[in-house]
C-alpha positions in Angstrom: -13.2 5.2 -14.8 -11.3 4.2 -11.7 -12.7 7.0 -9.8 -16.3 6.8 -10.9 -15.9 3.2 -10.0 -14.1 4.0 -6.4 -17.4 5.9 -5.6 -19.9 3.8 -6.6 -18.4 1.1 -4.2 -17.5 3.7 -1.2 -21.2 4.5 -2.1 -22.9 1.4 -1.5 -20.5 0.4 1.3 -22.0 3.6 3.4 -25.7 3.3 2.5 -26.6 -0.3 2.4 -26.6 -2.9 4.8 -29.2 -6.1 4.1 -27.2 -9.5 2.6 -27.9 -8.9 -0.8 -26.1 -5.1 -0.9 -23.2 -6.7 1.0 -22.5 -9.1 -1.5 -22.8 -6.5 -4.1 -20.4 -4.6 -2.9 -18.1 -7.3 -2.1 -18.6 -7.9 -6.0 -18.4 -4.6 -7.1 -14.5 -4.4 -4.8 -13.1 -7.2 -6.7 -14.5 -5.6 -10.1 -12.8 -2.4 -9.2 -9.2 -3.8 -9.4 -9.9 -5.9 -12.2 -10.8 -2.9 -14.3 -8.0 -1.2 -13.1 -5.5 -4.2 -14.1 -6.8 -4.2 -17.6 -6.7 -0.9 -18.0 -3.7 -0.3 -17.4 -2.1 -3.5 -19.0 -3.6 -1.8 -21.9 -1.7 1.2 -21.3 1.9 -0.2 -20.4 4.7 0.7 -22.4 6.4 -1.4 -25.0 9.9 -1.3 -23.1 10.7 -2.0 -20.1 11.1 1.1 -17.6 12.1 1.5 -13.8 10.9 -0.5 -10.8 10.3 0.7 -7.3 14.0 1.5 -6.0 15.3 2.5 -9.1 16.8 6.1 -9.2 16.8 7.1 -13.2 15.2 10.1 -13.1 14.3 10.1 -16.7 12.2 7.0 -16.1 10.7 7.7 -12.6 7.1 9.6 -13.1 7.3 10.4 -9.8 10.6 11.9 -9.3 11.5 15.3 -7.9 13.3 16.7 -10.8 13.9 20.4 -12.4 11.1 19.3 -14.8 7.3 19.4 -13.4 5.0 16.2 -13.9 2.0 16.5 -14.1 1.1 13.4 -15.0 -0.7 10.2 -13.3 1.1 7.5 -11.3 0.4 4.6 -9.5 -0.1 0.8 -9.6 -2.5 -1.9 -9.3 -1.8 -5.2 -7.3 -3.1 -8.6 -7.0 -1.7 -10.5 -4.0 -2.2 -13.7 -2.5 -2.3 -12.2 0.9 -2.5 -8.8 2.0 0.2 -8.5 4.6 0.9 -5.0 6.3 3.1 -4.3 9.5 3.1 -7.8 10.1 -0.6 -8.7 10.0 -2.9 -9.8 7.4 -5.9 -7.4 6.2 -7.2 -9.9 4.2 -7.9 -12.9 6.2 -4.8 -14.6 4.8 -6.6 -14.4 1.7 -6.2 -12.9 -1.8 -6.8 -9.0 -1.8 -6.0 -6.4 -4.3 -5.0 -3.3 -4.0 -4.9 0.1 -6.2 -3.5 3.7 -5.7 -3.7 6.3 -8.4 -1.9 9.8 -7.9 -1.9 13.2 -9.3 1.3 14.9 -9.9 1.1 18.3 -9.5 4.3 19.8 -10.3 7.5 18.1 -9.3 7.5 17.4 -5.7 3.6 16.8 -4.7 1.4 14.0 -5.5 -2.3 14.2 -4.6 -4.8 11.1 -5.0 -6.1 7.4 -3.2 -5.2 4.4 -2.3 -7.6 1.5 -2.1 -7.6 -2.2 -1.1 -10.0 -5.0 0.4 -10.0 -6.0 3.6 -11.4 -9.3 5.6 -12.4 -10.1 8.9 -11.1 -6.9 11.2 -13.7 -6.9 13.4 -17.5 -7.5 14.2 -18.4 -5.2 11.3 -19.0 -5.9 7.5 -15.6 -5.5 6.3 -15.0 -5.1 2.2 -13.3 -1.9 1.9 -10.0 0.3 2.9 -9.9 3.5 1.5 -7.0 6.2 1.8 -6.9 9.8 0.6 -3.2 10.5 0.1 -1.5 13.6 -0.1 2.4 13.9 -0.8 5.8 16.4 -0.8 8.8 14.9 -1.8 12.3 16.5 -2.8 15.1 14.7 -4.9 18.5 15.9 -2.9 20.7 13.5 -5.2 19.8 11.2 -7.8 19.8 8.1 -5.0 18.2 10.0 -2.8 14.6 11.3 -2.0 12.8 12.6 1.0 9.1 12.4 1.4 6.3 13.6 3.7 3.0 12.2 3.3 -0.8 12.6 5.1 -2.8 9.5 4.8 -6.6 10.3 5.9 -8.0 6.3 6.3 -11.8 5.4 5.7 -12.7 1.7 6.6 -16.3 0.3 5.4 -18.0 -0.8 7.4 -15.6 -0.6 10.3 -15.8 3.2 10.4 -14.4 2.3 14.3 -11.3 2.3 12.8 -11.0 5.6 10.8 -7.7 7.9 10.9 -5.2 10.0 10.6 -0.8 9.3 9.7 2.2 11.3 9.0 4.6 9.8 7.9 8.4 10.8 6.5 10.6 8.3 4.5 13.8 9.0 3.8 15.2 6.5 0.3 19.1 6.8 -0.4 20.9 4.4 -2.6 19.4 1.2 -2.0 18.2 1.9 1.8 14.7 3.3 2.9 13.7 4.7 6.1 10.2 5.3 7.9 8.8 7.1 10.5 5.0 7.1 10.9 2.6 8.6 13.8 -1.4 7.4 13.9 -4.1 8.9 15.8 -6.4 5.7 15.9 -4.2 2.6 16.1 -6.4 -0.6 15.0 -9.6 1.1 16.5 -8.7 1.4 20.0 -8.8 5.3 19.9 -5.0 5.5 21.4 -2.2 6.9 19.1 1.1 4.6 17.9 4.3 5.2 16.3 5.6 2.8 13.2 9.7 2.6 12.2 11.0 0.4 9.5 14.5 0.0 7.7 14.6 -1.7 4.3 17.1 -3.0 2.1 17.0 -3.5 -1.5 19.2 -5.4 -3.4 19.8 -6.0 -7.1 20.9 -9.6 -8.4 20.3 -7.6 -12.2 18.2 -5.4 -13.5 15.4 -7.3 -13.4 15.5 -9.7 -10.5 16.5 -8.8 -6.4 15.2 -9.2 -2.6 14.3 -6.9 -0.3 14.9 -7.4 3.6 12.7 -4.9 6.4 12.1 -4.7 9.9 9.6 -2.6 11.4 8.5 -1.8 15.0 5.2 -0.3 16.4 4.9 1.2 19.4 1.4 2.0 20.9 0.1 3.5 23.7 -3.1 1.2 24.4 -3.4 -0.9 26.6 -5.2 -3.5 24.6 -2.3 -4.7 22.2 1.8 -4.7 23.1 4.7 -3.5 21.0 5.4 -6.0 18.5 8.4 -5.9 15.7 7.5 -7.4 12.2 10.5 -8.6 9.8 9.7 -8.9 6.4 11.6 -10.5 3.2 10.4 -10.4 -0.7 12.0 -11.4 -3.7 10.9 -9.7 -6.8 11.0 -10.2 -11.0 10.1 -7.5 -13.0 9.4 -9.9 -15.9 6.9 -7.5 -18.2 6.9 -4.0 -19.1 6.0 -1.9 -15.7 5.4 -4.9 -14.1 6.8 -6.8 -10.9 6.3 -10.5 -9.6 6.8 -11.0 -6.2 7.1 -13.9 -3.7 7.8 -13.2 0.0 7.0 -13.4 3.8 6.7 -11.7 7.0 6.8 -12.7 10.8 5.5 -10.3 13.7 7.4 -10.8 17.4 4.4 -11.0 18.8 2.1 -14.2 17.5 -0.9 -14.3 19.4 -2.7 -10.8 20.3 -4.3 -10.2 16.7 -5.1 -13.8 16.3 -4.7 -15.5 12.9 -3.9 -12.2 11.5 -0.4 -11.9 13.5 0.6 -15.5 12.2 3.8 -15.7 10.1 2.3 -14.9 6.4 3.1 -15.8 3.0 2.2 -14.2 -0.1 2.8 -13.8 -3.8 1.9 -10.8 -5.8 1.7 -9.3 -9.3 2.1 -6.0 -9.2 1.6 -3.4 -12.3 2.9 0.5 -12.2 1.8 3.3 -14.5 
């Protein structure tokens, strides 16, 4: 359903272009991640099962283990602001987001990712769109390597269509990235990302996580900027996470309102 629904929207977004269509599929965005939140609030489990961060292999779809998954994962989130790197994709307003990956086998995902966006440039904006692809290998139970290829489609900003690799490295209750972009905010010039994170448990429900992140770009339009950001999170439901949190980028001014210091809070469902 997701997927059938995903196309009908990447659909419109490429073929239509008077008022009426773009509030259609500005519509038809928002229905997408409703479905997908009921759906899979219908398909949570009665107990309670590991969060983001959590290392239990016999509760992680995801993980690298002896045993292959081949099983879907993924989550859907509603947010009051979608807040990436440091800037807002979503005008400082609400957005929701939605990823659903394959497993196939024990150490590759395949699948999408999918969120909408506001205000990035002089184009209709409504829709990001990410084909993601996945390796990953368990070296202890804490730990986990990853390599991923994200191949990014923006409607109707197609100005701003990509390429990233990207490795993250998680151990214990540290994470480390290191990402490389051919087509940094549409200027055409590559950039590099690194971020740190911390996450840390209060119990085995409640905790904060603490990041800081730098870009590094080589266009002459936008500077190096470093973005921190902080979240405390409640994983009050069955597969489910409520989070509150903030982020400020070192640089204020050379995205306009979307490089302000942000706020958001977010409900987040994984399946």
């Amino acid at each position: 359903m997701v997927c059938i629904i995903l196309a009908l929207i990447a659909y419109l977004c490429i073929n239509s272009d008077n008022k009426t269509m773009t509030f259609l599929r500005h519509r038809a965005a928002s229905l997408l991640f409703v479905f997908t939140l009921a759906s899979q609030l219908a398909m949570a489990a009665p107990t309670y099962s590991a969060q983001p961060g959590d290392k239990d292999k016999k509760s992680d779809k995801g993980g690298g283990g002896a045993t292959p998954n081949y099983g879907i994962t993924g989550y859907a989130r509603l947010t009051s602001n979608f807040l990436d790197r440091g800037l807002s994709y979503s005008n400082n307003g609400f957005a929701m987001n939605a990823t659903v990956l394959v497993n196939l086998g024990s150490q590759f995902k395949l699948g999408f990712w999918g969120s909408n966006i506001s205000k990035l440039g002089n184009d209709d904006d409504n829709l990001w769109l990410k084909y993601v692809a996945e390796v990953f290998v368990d070296f202890q139970s804490n730990s986990k390597f990853v390599f991923y290829v994200h191949d990014d489609h923006f409607y109707k900003t197609q100005n701003r269509n990509g390429i990233r690799y990207g490795f993250r490295l998680d151990y214990s209750r540290f994470s480390g990235l290191l990402e490389w972009q051919n087509n940094y905010e549409g200027t055409g010039s590559s950039a590099y990302y690194a971020r740190v994170k911390m996450n840390t448990k209060f119990s085995e429900r409640t905790g904060y996580e603490l990041g800081a992140g730098y870009t590094m770009e080589y266009s002459q339009a936008y500077a190096n900027y470093i973005d921190l950001l902080a979240t405390g999170y409640y994983n009050a439901f069955p597969n489910s996470r409520i989070e509150a949190g903030m982020t400020l980028p070192s640089n204020t001014s050379q995205f306009g309102d979307r490089s302000k210091p942000g706020y958001f809070l977010g409900f987040q469902l994984n399946y």
